[in-house]
C-alpha positions in Angstrom: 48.4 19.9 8.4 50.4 16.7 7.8 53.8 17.1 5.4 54.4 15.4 2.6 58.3 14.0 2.2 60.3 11.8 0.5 62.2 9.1 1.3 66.0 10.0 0.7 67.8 8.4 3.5 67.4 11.3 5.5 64.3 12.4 5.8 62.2 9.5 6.7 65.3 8.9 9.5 64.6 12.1 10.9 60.7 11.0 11.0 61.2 8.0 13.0 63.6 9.7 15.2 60.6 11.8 15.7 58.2 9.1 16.4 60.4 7.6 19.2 61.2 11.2 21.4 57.5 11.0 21.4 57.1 7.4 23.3 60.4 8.0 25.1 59.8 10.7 27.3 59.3 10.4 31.0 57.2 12.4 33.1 59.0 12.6 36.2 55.9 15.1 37.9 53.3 12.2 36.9 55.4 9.6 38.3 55.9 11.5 41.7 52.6 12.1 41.5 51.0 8.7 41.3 53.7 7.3 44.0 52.1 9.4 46.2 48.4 8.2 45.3 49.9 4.3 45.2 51.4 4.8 48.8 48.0 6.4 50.0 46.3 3.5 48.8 47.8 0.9 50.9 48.2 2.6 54.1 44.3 3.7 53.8 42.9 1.9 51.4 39.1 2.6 50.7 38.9 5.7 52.5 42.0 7.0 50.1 40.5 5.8 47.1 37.1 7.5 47.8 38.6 10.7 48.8 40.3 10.6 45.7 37.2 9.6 43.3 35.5 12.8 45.6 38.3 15.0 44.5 39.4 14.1 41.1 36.3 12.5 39.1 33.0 13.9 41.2 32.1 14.9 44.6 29.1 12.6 45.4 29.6 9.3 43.2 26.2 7.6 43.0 28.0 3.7 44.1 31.2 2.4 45.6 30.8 -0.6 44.3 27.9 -1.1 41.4 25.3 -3.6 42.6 24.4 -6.6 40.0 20.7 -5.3 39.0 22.0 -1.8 38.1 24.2 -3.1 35.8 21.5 -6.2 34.5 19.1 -2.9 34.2 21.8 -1.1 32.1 21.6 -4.0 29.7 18.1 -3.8 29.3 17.4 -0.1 28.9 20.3 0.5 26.3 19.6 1.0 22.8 17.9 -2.7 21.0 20.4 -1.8 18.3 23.5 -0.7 20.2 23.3 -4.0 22.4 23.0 -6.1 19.2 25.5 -4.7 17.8 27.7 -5.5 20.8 26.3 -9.4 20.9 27.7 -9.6 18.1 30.9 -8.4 18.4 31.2 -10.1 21.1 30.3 -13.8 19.3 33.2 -12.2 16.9 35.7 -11.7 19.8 34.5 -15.0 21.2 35.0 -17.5 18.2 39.1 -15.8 17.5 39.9 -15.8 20.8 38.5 -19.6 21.2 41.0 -20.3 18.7 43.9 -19.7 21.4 42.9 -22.2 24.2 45.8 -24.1 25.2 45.7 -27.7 27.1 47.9 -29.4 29.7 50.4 -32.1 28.8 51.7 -34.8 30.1 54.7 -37.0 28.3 55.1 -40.6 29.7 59.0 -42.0 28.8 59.6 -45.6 28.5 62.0 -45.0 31.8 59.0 -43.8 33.5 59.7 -40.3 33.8 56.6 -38.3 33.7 56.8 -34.6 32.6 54.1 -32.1 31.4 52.4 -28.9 31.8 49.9 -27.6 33.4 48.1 -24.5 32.0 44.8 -22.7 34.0 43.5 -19.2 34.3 44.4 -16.8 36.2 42.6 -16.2 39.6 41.2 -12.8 39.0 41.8 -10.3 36.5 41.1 -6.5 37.2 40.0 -4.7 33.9 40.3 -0.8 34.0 38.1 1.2 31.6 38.2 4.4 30.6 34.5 6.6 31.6 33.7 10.3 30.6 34.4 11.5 26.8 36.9 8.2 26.4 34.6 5.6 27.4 34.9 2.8 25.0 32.8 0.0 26.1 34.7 -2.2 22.9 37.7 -2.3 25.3 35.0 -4.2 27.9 34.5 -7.0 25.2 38.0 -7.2 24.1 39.5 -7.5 27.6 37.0 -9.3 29.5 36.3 -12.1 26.7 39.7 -13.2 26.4 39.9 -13.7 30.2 36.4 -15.6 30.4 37.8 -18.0 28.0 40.9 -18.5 29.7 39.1 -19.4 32.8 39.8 -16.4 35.4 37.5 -17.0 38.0 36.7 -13.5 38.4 36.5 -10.6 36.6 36.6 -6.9 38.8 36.4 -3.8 36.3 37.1 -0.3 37.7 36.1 2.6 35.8 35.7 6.3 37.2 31.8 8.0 37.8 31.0 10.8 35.3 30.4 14.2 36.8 27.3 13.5 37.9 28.7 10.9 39.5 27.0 7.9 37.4 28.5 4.8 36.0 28.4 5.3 32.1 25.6 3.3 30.9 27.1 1.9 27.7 29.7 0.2 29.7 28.1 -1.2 32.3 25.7 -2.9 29.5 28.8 -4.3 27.4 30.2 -5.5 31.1 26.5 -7.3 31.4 27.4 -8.8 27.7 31.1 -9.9 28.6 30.3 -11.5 32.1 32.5 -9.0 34.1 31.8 -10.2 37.9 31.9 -7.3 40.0 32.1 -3.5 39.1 33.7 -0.4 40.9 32.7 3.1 40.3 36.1 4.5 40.7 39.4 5.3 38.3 42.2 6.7 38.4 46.0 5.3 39.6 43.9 5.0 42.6 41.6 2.7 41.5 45.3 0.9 39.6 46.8 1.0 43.4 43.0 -0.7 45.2 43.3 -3.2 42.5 47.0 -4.3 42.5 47.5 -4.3 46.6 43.8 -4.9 47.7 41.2 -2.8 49.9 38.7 -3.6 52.5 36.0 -4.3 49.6 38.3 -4.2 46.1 39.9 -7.1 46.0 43.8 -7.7 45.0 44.0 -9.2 41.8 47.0 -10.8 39.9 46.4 -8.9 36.5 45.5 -5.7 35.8 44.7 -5.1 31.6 42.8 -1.8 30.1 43.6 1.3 28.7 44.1 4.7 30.2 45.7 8.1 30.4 48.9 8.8 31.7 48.3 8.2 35.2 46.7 5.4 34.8 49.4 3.7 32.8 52.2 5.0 34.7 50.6 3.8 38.3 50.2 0.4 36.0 54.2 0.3 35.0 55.1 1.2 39.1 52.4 -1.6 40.4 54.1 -3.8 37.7 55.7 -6.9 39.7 53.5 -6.7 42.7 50.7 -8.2 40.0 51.1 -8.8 36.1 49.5 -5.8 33.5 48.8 -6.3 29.9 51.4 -3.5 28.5 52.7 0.4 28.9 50.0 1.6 26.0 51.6 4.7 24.3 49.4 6.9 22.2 47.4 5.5 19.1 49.3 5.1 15.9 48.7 3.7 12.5 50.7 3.4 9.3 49.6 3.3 5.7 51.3 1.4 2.9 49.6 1.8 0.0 50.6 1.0 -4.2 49.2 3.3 -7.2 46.0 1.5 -6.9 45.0 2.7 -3.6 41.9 5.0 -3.2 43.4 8.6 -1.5 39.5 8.6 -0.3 40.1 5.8 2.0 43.8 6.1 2.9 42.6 10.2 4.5 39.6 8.4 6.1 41.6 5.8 8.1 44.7 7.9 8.6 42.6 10.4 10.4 40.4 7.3 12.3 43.6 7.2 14.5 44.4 10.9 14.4 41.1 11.9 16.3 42.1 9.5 19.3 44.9 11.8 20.7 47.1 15.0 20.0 49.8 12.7 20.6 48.8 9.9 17.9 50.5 8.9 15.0 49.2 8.9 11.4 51.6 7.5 8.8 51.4 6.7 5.1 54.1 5.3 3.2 53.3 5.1 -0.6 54.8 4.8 -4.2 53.0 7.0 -6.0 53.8 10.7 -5.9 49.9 11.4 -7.0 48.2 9.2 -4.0 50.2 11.3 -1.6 49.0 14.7 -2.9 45.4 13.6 -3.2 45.6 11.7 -0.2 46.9 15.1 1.9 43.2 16.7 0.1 40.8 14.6 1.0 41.8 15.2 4.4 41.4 18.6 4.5 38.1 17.8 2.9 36.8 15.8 5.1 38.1 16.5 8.1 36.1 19.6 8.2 32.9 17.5 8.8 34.7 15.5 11.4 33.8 16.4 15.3 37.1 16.2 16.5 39.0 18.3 13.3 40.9 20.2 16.0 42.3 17.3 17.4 43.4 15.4 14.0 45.0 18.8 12.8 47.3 18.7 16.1 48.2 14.9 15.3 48.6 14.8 12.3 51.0 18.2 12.2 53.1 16.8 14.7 53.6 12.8 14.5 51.8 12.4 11.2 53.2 12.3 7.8 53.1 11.2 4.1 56.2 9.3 2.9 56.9 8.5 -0.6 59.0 5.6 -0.9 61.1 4.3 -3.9 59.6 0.9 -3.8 57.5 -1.5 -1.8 60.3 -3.1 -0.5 61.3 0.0 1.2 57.8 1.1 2.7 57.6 -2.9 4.2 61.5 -2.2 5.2 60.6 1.0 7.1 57.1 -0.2 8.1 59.2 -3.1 10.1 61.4 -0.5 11.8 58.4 1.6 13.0 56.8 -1.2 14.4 53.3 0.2 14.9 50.1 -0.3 16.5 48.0 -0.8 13.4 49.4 -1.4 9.8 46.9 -1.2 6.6 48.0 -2.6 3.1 46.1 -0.3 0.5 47.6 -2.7 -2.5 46.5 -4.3 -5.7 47.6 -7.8 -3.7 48.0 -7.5 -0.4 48.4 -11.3 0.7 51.5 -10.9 -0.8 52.7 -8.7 2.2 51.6 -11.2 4.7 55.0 -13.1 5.2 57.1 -9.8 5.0 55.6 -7.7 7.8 57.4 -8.8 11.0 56.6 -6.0 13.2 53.1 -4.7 13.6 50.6 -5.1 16.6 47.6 -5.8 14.0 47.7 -6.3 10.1 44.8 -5.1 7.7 45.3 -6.5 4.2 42.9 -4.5 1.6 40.8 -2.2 0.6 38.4 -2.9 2.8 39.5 -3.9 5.9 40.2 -0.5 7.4 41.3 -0.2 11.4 38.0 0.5 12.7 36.8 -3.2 11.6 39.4 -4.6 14.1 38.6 -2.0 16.7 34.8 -3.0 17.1 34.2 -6.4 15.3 36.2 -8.8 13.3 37.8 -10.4 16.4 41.3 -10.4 17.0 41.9 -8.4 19.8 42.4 -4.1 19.9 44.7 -4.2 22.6 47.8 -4.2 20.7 51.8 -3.0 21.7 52.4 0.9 20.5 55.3 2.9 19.9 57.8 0.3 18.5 56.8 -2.3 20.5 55.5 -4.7 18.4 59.0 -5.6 17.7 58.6 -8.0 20.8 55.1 -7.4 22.6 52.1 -9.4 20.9 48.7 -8.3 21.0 46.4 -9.2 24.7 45.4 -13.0 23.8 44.0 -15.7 25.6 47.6 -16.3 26.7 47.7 -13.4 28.5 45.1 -14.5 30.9 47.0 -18.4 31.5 49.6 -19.3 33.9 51.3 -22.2 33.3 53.6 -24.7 36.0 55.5 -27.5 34.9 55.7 -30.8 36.6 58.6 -33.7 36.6 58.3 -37.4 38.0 61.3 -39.4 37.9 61.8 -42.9 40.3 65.1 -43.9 41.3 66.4 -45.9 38.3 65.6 -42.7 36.2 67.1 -40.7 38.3 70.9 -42.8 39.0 71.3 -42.7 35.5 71.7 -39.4 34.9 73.3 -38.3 38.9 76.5 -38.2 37.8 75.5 -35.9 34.7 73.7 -33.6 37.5 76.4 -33.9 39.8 79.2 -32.8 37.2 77.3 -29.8 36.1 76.1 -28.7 40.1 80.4 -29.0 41.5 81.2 -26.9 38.1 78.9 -24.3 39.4 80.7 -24.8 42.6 76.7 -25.3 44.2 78.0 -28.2 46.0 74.6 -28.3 48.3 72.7 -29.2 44.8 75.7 -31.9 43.8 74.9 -33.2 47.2 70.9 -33.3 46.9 71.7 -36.1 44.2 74.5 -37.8 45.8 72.5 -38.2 49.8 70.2 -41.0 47.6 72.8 -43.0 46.1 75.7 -43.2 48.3 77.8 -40.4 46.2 
């Protein structure tokens, strides 16, 4: 069950120090593993990929690729109250992520130079989702909206058959909701390799975005430069900082929200108060024994979760920076206060009662957020991830002579005389 320490210098050092051999090891047997699968892929293409699906997911997959009424008919026969609640998370998604368009520019000088920007979508995104006991059709919505807004043209989603070699209902009806273009009953870094180099029918793509397990996220990271992905997702974490007027009740509950994702995840609370921490450690054993997945959180939270009590809450916001995480609550009597201090987290939930689940499923802002430490420089999947952008310069010849010499002087310094010379063939240099 998870520990209980305090911060001394020491201890919580040895706790991150933890936290980071976790996220930094490399699997050398998955690597060799999926460069095998990618180099399959492009010398054979679909007949690899099936054979794969065949072996790996199920032996007779119902569909290659899932045709557009299966998926309308998904939509329809899913539970009334399961697709509203989708509609509107999706409105939810929808309205934040609106908020993030960006518009071309143009800047017209009084010498006549013309320079600008211009921003557009991306040509077609390939979304991979998880199927089986880990399908989350709230991943559909939050990667798929974003990219609609943006403008990609076309959406492909890949996500593997179930064993009886079906497409999961409950995604295919969220992929109806978020306007997902075409659909491919196959996972796997074989479905990573068919949608970063292209088969007979999957077509190449220039970003791949979704979660998956480790194969699927290493075959992402190798494919990486051949087309754009959203990130290298480590396991699920979330951190806790909580004051004395926290309720232990909801601090267990969330901490252990993340905890059921994965053996691997990370559950952290940093609080004040000596008292929170030990009724916080009993309500999880309370209620995790009601909890389907109890086995799992016990794993986590033993081995990557903890309960730190810190001298102030300067230092929990000081060691919350450093950790970087996923998701970061703020259990205090004013959390808005915290707002401007908190540098490093993919997500922020300020209160009582906003706990992580809200921003998994509905409030808006996206779930596909930078894990194990990365949040120090990665930014949660945005409309921005889905834009390219070019810029574009006009200049006409008395713009351009008066600056040559400028040009010139920099270009022979970098001894690149062929670019000194580009500016000097047009005025007699």
């Amino acid at each position: 069950m998870i520990d209980i320490i305090k911060a001394d210098g020491t201890a919580e050092r040895n706790l991150i120090d933890q936290l980071r051999r976790r996220s930094g090891e490399e699997n050398r047997r998955v690597t060799d593993i999926v460069t095998a699968i990618i180099d399959r892929v492009c010398q054979e293409g679909d007949v690899a990929v099936r054979q794969y699906t065949e072996v790996l997911d199920c032996p007779n997959p119902e569909y290659y690729e899932v045709p557009a009424d299966v998926i309308a008919k998904a939509h329809e026969n899913c539970d009334a109250a399961f697709i509203e609640s989708l509609k509107k998370a999706a409105d939810s998604i929808a309205d934040f992520h609106k908020r993030q368009l960006q518009q071309s520019w143009l800047d017209t000088k009084k010498n006549g130079v013309i320079l600008g920007q211009r921003i557009r979508g991306l040509k077609r995104v390939g979304v991979y989702v998880p199927g089986g006991t880990a399908a989350y059709p709230s991943s559909v919505l939050m990667n798929v909206i974003p990219a609609k807004i943006a403008g990609v043209e076309e959406v492909v989603m890949v996500t593997p058959p179930g064993k009886d070699g079906k497409a999961n209902q409950d995604i295919l009806a969220a992929a109806a909701i978020a306007g997902v273009d075409r659909v491919f009953l196959i996972g796997g870094a074989q479905a990573v390799a068919a949608l970063a180099y292209g088969t007979e029918l999957v077509p190449r793509v220039d970003k791949i975005v979704g979660p998956g397990n480790i194969y699927v996220a290493t075959a992402k990271r190798l494919v990486y430069g051949q087309v754009d992905i959203d990130m290298i997702a480590g396991p699920s974490e979330i951190l806790v900082i909580a004051d004395e007027t926290a309720n232990p009740v909801y601090l267990a509950a969330d901490l252990m929200s993340q905890a059921e994702h994965d053996r691997l995840a990370s559950s952290i609370l940093l609080t004040t108060d000596e008292e929170i921490a030990v009724k916080t450690k009993e309500e999880i054993i309370r209620q995790s024994a009601a909890l389907s997945r109890s086995d799992i959180i016990a794993d986590s939270l033993r081995d990557y979760g903890a309960i730190v009590i810190c001298r102030s809450m300067d230092e929990a916001v000081e060691l919350a920076n450093e950790l970087a995480p996923e998701h970061l609550e703020v259990c205090a009597e004013n959390p808005m206060e915290y707002v401007g201090k908190i540098d490093n987290a993919g997500s922020v939930f300020l209160g009582n009662f906003a706990p992580e689940p809200l921003g998994d499923y509905f409030a808006g802002p996206n779930h596909v957020l930078p894990t194990s430490g990365t949040a120090r420089f990665f930014s949660p999947l945005s409309v921005e991830s889905f834009l390219k952008k070019s810029s574009f310069i006009y200049y006409n010849r008395d713009a351009l002579e008066e600056i040559a010499g400028d040009i010139v002087t920099i270009a022979e310094t970098e001894q690149l005389t062929a670019h000194a010379n580009a500016i000097k063939v047009r005025f007699g240099l």
